[in-house]
Every structure is written in structure tokens, then in C-alpha cells.
C-alpha positions as CSV (number, residue, x, y, z in Angstrom):
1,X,34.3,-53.1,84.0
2,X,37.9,-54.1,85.2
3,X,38.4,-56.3,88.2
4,X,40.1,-53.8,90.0
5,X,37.3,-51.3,89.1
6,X,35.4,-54.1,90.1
7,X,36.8,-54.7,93.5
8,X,37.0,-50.8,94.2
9,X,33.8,-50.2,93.3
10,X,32.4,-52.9,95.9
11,X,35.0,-51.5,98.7
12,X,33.5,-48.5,98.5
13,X,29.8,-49.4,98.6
14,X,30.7,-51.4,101.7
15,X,32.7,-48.3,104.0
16,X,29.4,-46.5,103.0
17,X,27.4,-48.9,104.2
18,X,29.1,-50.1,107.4
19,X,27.4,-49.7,110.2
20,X,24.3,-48.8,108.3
21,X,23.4,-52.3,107.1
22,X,19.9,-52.4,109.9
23,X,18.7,-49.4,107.8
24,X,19.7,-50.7,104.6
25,X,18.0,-53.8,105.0
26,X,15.3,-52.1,106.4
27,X,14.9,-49.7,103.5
28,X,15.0,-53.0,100.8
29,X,12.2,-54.4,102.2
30,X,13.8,-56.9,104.1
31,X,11.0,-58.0,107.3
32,X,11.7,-56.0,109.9
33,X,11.0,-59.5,111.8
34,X,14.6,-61.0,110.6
35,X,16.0,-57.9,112.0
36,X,14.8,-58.1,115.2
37,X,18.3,-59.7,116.3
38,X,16.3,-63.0,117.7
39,X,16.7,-66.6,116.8
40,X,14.1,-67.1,113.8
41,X,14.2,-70.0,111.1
42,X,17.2,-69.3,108.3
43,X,16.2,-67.2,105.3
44,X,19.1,-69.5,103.7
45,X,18.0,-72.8,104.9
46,X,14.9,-72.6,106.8
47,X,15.2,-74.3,109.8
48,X,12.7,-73.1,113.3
49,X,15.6,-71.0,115.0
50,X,19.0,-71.7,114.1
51,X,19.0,-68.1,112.8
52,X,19.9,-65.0,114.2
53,X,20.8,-61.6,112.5
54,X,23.5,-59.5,114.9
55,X,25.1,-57.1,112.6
56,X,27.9,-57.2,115.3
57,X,30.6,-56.0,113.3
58,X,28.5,-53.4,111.6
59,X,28.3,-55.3,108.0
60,X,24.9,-56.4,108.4
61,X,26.3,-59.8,110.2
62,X,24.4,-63.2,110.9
63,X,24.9,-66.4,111.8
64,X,22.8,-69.7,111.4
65,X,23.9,-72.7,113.3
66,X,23.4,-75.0,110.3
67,X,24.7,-72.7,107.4
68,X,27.3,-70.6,109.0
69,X,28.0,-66.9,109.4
70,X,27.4,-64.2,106.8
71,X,26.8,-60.7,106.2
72,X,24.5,-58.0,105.4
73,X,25.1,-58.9,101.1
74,X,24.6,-62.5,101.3
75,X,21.3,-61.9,104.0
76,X,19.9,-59.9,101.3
77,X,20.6,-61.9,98.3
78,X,18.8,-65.0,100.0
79,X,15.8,-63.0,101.1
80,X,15.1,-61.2,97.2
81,X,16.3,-63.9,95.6
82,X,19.1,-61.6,93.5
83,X,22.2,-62.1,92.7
84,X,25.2,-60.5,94.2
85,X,25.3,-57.6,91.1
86,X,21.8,-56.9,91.4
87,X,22.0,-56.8,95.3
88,X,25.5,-54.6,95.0
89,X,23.2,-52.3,92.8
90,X,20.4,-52.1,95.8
91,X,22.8,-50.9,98.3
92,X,24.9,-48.7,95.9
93,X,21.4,-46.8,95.7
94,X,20.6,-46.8,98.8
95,X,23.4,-45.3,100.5
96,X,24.0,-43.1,97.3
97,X,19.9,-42.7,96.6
98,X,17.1,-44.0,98.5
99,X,18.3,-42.4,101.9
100,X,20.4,-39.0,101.4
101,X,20.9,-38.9,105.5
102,X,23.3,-42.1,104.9
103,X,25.0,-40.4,102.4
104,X,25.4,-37.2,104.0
105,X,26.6,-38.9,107.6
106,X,28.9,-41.8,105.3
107,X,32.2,-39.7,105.5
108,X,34.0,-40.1,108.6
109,X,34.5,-36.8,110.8
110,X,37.7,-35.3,110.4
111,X,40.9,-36.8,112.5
112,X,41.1,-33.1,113.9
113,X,37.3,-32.8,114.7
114,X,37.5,-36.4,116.3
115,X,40.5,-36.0,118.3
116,X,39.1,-32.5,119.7
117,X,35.5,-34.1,120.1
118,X,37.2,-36.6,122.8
119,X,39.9,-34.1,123.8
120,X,36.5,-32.4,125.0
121,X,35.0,-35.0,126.6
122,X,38.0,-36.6,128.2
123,X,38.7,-32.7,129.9
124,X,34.7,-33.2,130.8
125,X,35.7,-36.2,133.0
126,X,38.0,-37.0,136.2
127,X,39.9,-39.4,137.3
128,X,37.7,-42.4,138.9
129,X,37.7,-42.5,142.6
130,X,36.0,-44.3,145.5
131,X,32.5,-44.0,145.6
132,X,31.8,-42.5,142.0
133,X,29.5,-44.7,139.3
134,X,32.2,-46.2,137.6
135,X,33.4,-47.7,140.7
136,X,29.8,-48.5,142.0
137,X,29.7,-50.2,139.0
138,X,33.5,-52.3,138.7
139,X,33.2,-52.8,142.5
140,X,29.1,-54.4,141.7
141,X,30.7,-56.9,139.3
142,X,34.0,-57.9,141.8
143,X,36.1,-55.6,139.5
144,X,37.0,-53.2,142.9
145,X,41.2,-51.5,142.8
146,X,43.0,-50.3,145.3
147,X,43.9,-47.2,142.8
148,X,42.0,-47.0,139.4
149,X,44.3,-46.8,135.8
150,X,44.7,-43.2,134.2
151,X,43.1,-44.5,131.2
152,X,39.8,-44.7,132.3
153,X,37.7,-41.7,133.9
154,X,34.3,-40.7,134.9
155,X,31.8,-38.4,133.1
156,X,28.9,-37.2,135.3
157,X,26.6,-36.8,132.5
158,X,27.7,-37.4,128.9
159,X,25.0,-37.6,125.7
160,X,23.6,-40.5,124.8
161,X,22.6,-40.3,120.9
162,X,20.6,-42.9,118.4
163,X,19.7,-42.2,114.7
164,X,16.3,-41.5,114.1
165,X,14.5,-42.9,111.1
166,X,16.5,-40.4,108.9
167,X,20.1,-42.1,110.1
168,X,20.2,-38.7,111.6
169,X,21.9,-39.0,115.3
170,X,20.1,-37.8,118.1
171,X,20.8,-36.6,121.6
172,X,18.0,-39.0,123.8
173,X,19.8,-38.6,127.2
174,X,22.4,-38.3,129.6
175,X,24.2,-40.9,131.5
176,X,26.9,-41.5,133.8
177,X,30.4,-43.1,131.9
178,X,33.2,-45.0,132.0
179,X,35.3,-43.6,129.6
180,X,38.7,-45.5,128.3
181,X,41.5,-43.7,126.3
182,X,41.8,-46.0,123.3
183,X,46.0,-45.8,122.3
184,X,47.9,-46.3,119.0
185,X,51.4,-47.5,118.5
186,X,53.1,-44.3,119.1
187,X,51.0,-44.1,122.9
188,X,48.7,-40.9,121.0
189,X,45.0,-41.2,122.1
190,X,43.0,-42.7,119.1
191,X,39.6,-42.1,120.3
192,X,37.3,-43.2,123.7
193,X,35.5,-46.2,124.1
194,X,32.4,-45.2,126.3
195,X,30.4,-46.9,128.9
196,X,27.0,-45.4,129.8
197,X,25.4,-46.3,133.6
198,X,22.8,-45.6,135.3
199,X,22.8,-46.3,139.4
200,X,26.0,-48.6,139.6
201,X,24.9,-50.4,136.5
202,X,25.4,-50.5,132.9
203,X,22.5,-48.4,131.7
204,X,19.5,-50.1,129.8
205,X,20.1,-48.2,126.5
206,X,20.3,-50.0,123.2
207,X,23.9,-49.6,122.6
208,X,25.4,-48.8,126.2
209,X,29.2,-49.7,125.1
210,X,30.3,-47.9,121.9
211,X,33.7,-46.5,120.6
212,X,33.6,-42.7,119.9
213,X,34.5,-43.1,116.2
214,X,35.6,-46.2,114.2
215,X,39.1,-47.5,112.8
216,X,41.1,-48.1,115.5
217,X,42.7,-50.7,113.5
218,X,44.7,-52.2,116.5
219,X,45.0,-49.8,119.2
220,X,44.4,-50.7,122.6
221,X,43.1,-49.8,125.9
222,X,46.4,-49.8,127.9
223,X,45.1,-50.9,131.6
224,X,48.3,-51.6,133.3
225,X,52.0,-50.9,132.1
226,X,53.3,-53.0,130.3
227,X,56.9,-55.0,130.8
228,X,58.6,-58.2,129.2
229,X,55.1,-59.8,129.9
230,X,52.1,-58.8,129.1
231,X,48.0,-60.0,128.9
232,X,45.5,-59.5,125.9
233,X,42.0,-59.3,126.3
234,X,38.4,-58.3,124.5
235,X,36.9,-56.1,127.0
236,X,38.0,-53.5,129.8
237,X,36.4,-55.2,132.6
238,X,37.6,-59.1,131.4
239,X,41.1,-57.4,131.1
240,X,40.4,-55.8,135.1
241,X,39.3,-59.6,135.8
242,X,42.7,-60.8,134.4
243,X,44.9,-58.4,136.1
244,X,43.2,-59.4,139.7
245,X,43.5,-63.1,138.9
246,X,47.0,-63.1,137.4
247,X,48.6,-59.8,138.5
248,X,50.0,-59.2,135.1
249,X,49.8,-56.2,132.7
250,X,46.7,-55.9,130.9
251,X,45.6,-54.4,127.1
252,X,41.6,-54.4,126.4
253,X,41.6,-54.6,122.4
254,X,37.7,-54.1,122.9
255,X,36.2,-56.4,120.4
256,X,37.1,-59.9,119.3
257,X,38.1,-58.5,115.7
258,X,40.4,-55.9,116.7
259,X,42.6,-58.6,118.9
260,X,43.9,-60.0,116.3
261,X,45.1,-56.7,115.0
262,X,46.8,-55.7,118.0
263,X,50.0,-54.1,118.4
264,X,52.4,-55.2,121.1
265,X,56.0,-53.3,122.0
266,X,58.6,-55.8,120.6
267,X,59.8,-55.4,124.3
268,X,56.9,-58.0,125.1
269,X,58.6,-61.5,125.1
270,X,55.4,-63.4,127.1
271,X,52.2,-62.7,126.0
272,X,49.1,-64.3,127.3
273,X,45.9,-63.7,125.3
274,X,42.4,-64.3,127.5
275,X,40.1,-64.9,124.6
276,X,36.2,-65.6,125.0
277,X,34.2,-68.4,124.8
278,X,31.9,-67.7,121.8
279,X,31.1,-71.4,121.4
280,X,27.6,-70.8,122.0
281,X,27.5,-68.3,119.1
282,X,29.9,-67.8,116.5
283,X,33.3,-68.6,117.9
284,X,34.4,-65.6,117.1
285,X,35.9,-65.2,120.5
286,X,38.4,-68.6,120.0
287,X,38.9,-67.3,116.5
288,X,40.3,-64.4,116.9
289,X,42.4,-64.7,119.9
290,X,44.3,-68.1,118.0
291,X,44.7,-66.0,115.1
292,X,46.6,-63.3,117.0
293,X,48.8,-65.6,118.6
294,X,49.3,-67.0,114.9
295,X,50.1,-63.6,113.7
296,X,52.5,-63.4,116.9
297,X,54.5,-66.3,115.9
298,X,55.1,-65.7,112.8
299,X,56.3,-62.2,113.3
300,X,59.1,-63.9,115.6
301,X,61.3,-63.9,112.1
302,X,61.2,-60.1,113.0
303,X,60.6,-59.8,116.7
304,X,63.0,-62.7,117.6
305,X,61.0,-65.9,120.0
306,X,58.2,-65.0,121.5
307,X,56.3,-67.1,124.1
308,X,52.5,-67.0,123.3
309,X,49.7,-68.4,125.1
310,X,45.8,-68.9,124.5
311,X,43.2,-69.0,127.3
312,X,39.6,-69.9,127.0
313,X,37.0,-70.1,129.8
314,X,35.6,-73.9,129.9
315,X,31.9,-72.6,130.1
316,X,30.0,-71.6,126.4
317,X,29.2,-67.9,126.6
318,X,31.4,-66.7,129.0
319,X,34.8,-64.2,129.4
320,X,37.4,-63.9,132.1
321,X,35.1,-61.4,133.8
322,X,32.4,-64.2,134.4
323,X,35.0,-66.5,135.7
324,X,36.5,-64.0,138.4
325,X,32.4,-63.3,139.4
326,X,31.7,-67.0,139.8
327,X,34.6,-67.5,141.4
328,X,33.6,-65.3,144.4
329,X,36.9,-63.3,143.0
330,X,39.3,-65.4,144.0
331,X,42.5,-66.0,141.7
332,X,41.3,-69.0,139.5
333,X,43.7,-71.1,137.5
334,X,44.2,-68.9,134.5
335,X,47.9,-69.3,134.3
């Protein structure tokens, strides 16, 4: 086979699989104990519990404090003992074999069926106001405005679904919402990024922050107007934190690996990125917010100088949000 049969070949085993890679696993025999998403010794290089499986990008992620990061291939490769063509072969049956319900649920909805799915849900929801569970819960964690932004609303009581054993999704309950209007480049809604609470609280489901449907490739959550200046962040409540602290104009790119994808008006001339501190994990947090403000620089051939800025919370394991808490939500020196 060519290379670039090759290449395709595994490029399409891996969209199938995305976001499936628990179940894949699962289905290959690999212990349901490594999956468990707790710190366990290395399947790679042993160790007590410098391992943890996270699949937190939906490719079957991991990451071992000795022999680094990896995904939902390499995981299974060191647990059979295979190679990466035998292991390629495993998952190309599984999605394609082993479990149909994979298969059958691996295409992505249609544009027009996703964008009238949240066109539905978004007409479901009203503005947030005083008093309602979104603002219980932004006003719980020191988040509190005087005048919420449009792009965020409150559903009384939207589905909460999981896959059953099949990979079938299934409506389990109904929670209160938060949902944000997730924008592309032309200011179109892309999809929602929903999240589900339960008595001023996030709610104690599995996965109670999830986008609507995936790809957004770069598209933000567009908090505050933007002008000549203009702050990144991960998540909608950091990016609240930021705007309280520093006043400025906020994005929410909504996951570490999306930042660095983001795309900014070439009206922008200051830009401040509020990463995370990851260093307790993976870094991903520092990794991605230096690579955007790579990627911001260099584009200055086309967008003319930019000033770009990186800012990192001193404390491992903690965002902007955490700061604004601890600080009793007073302004703290965040530039």
C-alpha cells in the first residue's frame, strides 16, 4: 500500500474512532482498571502511579509522569504487546466490525441538522437574569455581573444523555444549563457549549461541560466585545474571571487545544492570552496558550505588529477563575 493510502487509511480509522477510544479499548480487552481514569502504575514503564489514562481530547489520551503523554494507539500497543499495524487492524475492526453502534453513530450529524438541533435549544432558553441557576451558580463561584453577555442563556430543563453499552446515546435526565453560543469567523453560531447544574452548582453528572457537536476548529465564545485589545482564555467562567480582574474584552476558546487555533479580528493589536497552569498534569494548559501567541507572531508578516502576552497562574492546577476565588474577588495582578 502507498504512503498516502497509508496515511489516509489511518486518518480515517482515527475520526472513526474519536471520541470512542474508552469503548474501544474496552472492547480489545484492555482492563477496565487502566481505564478507570486514576493514577495506576504505567502499562509502558511500570512504575506505582505515575499513570493515568484521561482520554481528554477524545483520542484515547494518557499521560505518565516518567514516559510522557500518549494516546489511545500507543496505550494499546503497550498493553497487547502489537505493533502499531496489528493494533491499526484492531481498531479498524472495531469501529468497522466488532461494535456496529460505533459505526452507525461515526458520521457526524449534518451541518443543517446540528445548526437546527441548537437553533432549537437556544429558542428553548432565555436570557440569564438575577436569581436564575446560571447566576446562582456564577454568583456561587465570585463570577456575579451587573448585566449577563447575550451569548450565554439559561435552559430550565435540557436532556442530559450517555451511551449505553451499545455507544447508543441515551436521555438519563434533565438539568438546569448554561448555555454559550460558540462563534466562527464570520460571527455565525457554530454550535453550544453546555453546562448542566443542579441547585446553584455544576451538576454531579459524568460529563457536566460538553460542546453540542465537535469541530469548532477555532471558534470562540465571544463574552465581551471586542476592540483594539482583547483577552484569550480556556473556559467561560476563567474568561468571566479575567474580565472582572482586568476589565478587558474576553473570548472563551473552551479547551486548551482549541486556543491555539483561535481566530482573532486583525482589528486586535493587544492581545493577552490567560492560559492554565497544567503543571501538575500535562502542561497542556502552558503549551497551548505559548503556541497561540507563537502563531500570533508570526502571522504579524500578514497582520502587521502585534503585542502579545502570556499569563499563567503561579499555583500547579489552577486557572484565572481559581485566582479571582482565592483572591476574595478582588482585581489581582494579572496585567
Amino acid at each position: 500500500m502507498q504512503n498516502s493510502e497509508y496515511a489516509a487509511r489511518v486518518d480515517d480509522v482515527k475520526r472513526r474512532a474519536h471520541g470512542r477510544w474508552t469503548e474501544i479499548l474496552g472492547s480489545l480487552q484492555v482492563d477496565e482498571h487502566i481505564l478507570r481514569k486514576r493514577n495506576l502504575p504505567c502499562p509502558l514503564c511500570g512504575g506505582t502511579d505515575r499513570f493515568q489514562y484521561t482520554d481528554k481530547f477524545g483520542e484515547g489520551n494518557y499521560h505518565c509522569r516518567s514516559c510522557g503523554p500518549g494516546g489511545g494507539f500507543k496505550l494499546l500497543q503497550a498493553v497487547k504487546g502489537i505493533d502499531f499495524g496489528t493494533a491499526l487492524r484492531e481498531v479498524e475492526r472495531c469501529v468497522g466490525t466488532v461494535l456496529p453502534a460505533l459505526k452507525a453513530v461515526s458520521a457526524e450529524p449534518s451541518a443543517e441538522r446540528m445548526k437546527k438541533l441548537a437553533k432549537r435549544i437556544w429558542d428553548e432558553a432565555v436570557p440569564v437574569t438575577a436569581g436564575d441557576e446560571v447566576d446562582r451558580y456564577l454568583r456561587g463561584r465570585g463570577l456575579a455581573l451587573p448585566a449577563y453577555p447575550k451569548v450565554l442563556r439559561f435552559h430550565p430543563a435540557l436532556g442530559y444523555f450517555e451511551k449505553d453499552g451499545t455507544g447508543k446515546s441515551r436521555k438519563v435526565a434533565e438539568y438546569a444549563a448554561m448555555l454559550a453560543c460558540i462563534q466562527g469567523p464570520d460571527g455565525h453560531a457554530v454550535t453550544l457549549h453546555r453546562t448542566y447544574l443542579k441547585d446553584g452548582q455544576k451538576a454531579m453528572a459524568r460529563d457536566a461541560k460538553k460542546v453540542l457537536s465537535a469541530g469548532i476548529n477555532g471558534a470562540t465564545v465571544r463574552l465581551f466585545e471586542a476592540t483594539d485589545e482583547l483577552a484569550l482564555s480556556e473556559g467561560i467562567e476563567t474568561g468571566i474571571a479575567v474580565h472582572l480582574a482586568t476589565g478587558k474584552p474576553v473570548w472563551a476558546g473552551l479547551n486548551a487545544g482549541n486556543l491555539e487555533k483561535l481566530w482573532l479580528p486583525d482589528s486586535v493589536r493587544r492581545i493577552c492570552i490567560y492560559g492554565d497552569n497544567d503543571a501538575n498534569a500535562d502542561f497542556d494548559g502552558q503549551a497551548f496558550a505559548f503556541a497561540l501567541a507563537r502563531r500570533l507572531k508570526k502571522e504579524e508578516r500578514r497582520t502587521g505588529p502585534r503585542q502579545v502576552q502570556v499569563f499563567l497562574p503561579k499555583q500547579a492546577g489552577t486557572d484565572w477563575a481559581d485566582v479571582w476565588r482565592t483572591r476574595g474577588g478582588h482585581p489581582p495582578n494579572v496585567a
